[in-house]
N, C-alpha and C positions, 0 to 999 in steps of 0.2 A: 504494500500500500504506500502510494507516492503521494495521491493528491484526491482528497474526498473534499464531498456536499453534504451537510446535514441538513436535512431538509424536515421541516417544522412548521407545522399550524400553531401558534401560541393562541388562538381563540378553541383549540377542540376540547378543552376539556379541564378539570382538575384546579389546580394552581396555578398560577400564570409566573408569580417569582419565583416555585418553590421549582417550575418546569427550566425555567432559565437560567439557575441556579445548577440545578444537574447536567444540562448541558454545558454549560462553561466547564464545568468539569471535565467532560469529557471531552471538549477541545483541549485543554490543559494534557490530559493523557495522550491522545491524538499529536501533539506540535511536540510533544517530547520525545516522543519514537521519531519522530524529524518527517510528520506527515504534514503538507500543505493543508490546513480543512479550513472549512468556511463555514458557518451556521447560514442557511436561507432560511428566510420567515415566509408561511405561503398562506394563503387566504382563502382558496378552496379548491376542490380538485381539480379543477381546468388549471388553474395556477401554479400547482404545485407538479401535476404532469409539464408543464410549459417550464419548469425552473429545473426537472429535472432533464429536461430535452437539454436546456444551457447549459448543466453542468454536463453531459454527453461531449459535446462539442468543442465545451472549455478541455478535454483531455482527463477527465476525475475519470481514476480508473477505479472507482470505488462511490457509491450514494446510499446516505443510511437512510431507512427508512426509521424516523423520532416517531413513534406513535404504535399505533396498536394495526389488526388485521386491513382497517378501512385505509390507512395511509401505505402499506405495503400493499395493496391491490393498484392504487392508484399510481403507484411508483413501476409495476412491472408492467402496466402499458407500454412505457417509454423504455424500458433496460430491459424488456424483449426480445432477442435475435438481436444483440448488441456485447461487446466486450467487455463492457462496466459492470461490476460486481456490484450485489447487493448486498448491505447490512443491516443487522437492526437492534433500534436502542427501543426495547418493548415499554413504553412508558403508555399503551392503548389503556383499554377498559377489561378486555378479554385476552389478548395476545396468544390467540392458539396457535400459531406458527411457532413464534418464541417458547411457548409450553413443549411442544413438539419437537424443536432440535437442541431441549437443553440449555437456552440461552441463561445467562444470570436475569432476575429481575431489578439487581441494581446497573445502572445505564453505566456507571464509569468501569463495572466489571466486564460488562457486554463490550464495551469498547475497549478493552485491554485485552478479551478473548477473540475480539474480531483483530486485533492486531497480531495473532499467532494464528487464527482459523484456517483451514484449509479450503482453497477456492472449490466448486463444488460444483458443477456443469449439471443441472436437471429439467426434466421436463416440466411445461404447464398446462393446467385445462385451457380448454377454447368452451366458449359459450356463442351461440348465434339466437340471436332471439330476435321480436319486434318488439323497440323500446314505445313508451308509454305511451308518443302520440303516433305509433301505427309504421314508426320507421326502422328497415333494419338495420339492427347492433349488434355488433361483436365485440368478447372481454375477453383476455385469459385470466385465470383464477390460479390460485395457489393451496388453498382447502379445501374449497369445495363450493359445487354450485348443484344449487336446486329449482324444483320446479312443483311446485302442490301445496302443502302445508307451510313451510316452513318460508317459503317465500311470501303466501297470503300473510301471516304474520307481520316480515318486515313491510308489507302492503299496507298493514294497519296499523302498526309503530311508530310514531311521529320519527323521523330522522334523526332529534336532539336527545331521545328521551333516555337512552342509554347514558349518555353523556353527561345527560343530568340528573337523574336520579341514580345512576350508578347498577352495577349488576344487577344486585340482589331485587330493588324495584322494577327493572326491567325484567327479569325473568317473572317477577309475582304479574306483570301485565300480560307479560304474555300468554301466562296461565289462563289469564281471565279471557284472553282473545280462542284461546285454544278451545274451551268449550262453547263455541258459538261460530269455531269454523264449519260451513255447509260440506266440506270433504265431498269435492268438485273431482270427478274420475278425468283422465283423460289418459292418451293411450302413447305404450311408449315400444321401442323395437332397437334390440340391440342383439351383437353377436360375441356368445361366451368367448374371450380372450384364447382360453386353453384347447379347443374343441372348433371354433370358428362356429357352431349351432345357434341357430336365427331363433333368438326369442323376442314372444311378444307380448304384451302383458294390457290389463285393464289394472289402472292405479289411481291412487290420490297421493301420493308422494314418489320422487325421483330422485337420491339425492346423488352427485358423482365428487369422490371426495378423494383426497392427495395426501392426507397426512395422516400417521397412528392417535397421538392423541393430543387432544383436543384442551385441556386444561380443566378446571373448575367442577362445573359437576357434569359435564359431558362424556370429559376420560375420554375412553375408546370408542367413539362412535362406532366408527367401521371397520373391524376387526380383517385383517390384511391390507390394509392402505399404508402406501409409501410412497415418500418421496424418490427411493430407489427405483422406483417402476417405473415403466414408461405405459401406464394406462391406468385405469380409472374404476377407483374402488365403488361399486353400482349398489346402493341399497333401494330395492323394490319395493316398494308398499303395497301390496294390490288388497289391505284389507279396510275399512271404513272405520273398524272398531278405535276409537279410542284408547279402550282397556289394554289394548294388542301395542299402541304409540308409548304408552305408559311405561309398558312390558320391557318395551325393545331399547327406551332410555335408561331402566333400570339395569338392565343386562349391561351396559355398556361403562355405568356409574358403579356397579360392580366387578368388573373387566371379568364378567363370565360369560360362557359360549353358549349356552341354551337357545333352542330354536323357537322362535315365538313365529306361533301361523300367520299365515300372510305377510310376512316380509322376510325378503330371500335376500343375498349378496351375490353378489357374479365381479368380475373383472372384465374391462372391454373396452375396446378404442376407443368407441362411438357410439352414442346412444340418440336415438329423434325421440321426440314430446309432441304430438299432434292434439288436437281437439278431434274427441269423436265426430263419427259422420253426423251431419245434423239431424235431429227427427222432427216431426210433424204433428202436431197438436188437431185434435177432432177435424176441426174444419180445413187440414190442407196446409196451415202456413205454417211455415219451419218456423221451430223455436226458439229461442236467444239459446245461446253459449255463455255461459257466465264465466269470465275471465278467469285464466290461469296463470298466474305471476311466477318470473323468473327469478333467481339471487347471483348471484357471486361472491364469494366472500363475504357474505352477510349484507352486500349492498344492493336492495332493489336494483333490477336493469329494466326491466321490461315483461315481456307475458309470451305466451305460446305464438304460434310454432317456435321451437326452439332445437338445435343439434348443437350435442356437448363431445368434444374431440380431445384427445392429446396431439400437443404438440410438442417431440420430444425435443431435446438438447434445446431448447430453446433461453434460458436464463444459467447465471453465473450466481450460486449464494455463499457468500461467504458463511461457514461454521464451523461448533466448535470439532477440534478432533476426537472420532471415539474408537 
């Protein structure tokens, strides 16, 4: 590491001196290993993809991601199929990425471990969806993206609310949102990794996910998901039951393997999310579709149709060694 960008929203969240405080710090760590770095302040995420494009161009062979899952998704837009390594200083809300490979949760150890970390060449998810007003959009993703449930949610979740009420409120809403989702089917068609066998399913949830675990009370979502892989850890939901959602987040917060009916795992390059064929009500006229909403990283993108791909060797992450 010769010459990094820290890149920073000082309006996302938290403390604002106690946030500026620990970053100085780790510039302090960063200029003493005889690295060039720079703090940028960014303002939202056109911004701060735009500040990471500059620091691209400026020659930083290194841009930390300062924040949590939402500013590391925002940042591999740009250091996508690019030579710049990623870092990160997990100072988010949730930081399942940084749960995930180990990182410290103090920022100035994070930044003394990315300065011995071994660069790490991996693949990312592709998402293709139509965004909100009906245009199509494409994200790569780094955890995981979804389509059913779990995206209706952040459909319903005010943008800030994490942010501002913090974990613990945020999950207790979403609880409240959870029992009042209509668990909307729609159909999805993938081919098992191992086998190349074309399946295809009727479901209310899809989720494709990249990492083991997750942090907090997640844990192991998806039991064989890696960033080692070059494909996509597939959880099916083809059941409506709540009791069965319940089941399946327990098992996971437990890191046990029990099979709860109606949702299966697979691995798979590629997976499509269509809306059923439409049907037709008494008198002849097809019926409304009630919207399917997409995620990435936890960040609403947009609604169905949607196709989720890997994209291998695609990014550089800096981590720790294990």
């Amino acid at each position: 590491m010769r010459k990094a960008a820290l890149l920073y929203n000082p309006d996302s969240g938290g403390s604002r001196a106690r946030r500026q405080t620990e970053l100085e710090s780790v510039l302090a760590v960063l200029r003493g290993a005889d690295v060039d770095a720079q703090l940028v302040l960014t303002d939202s995420r056109a911004h701060a993809e735009e500040k990471a494009r500059q620091a691209v161009l400026a020659g930083c062979d290194t841009v930390f991601a300062c924040g949590g899952d939402g500013t590391i998704h925002n940042l591999i837009q740009v250091l996508a199929n690019t030579a710049t390594a990623l870092a990160i200083l997990p100072i988010g809300t949730a930081n399942a990425l940084a749960h995930d490979l180990g990182l410290p949760m103090n920022v100035a150890a994070a930044a003394r471990a990315a300065l011995c970390a071994s660069p790490r060449r991996i693949a990312l998810g592709r998402v293709q969806y139509l965004d909100l007003e009906g245009h199509p959009g494409s994200r790569f993703f780094i955890v995981a993206a979804g389509a059913g449930v779990d995206a209706h949610l952040f459909y319903k979740l005010h943008a800030g609310t994490k942010q501002r009420l913090g974990m613990t409120a945020y999950y207790s809403k979403a609880w409240q949102l959870w029992f009042t989702h209509p668990m909307t089917r729609f159909l999805v068609e993938f081919a098992e990794a191992s086998s190349q066998q074309a399946c295809r399913a009727d479901v209310t949830e899809l989720m494709a996910v990249r990492i083991q675990n997750f942090g907090g009370v997640l844990q192991e979502l998806a039991p064989g998901a890696s960033l080692d892989r070059d494909d996509l850890r597939l959880i099916v939901c083809r059941t409506a039951s709540r009791l069965a959602y319940l089941l399946y987040v327990t098992r996971g917060l437990l890191r046990s393997n029990w099979k709860v009916p109606g949702i299966d795992l697979a691995h798979s390059r590629r997976v499509s999310c269509q809306y059923p064929p439409a049907s037709a009500s008494a008198d002849g006229v097809p019926q409304s579709q009630p919207k399917v909403y997409v995620e990435a990283d936890g960040e609403l993108v947009g609604t169905l149709p949607a196709e989720i791909t890997i994209a291998p060797n695609a990014l550089t992450l800096l981590t720790p060694a294990r």
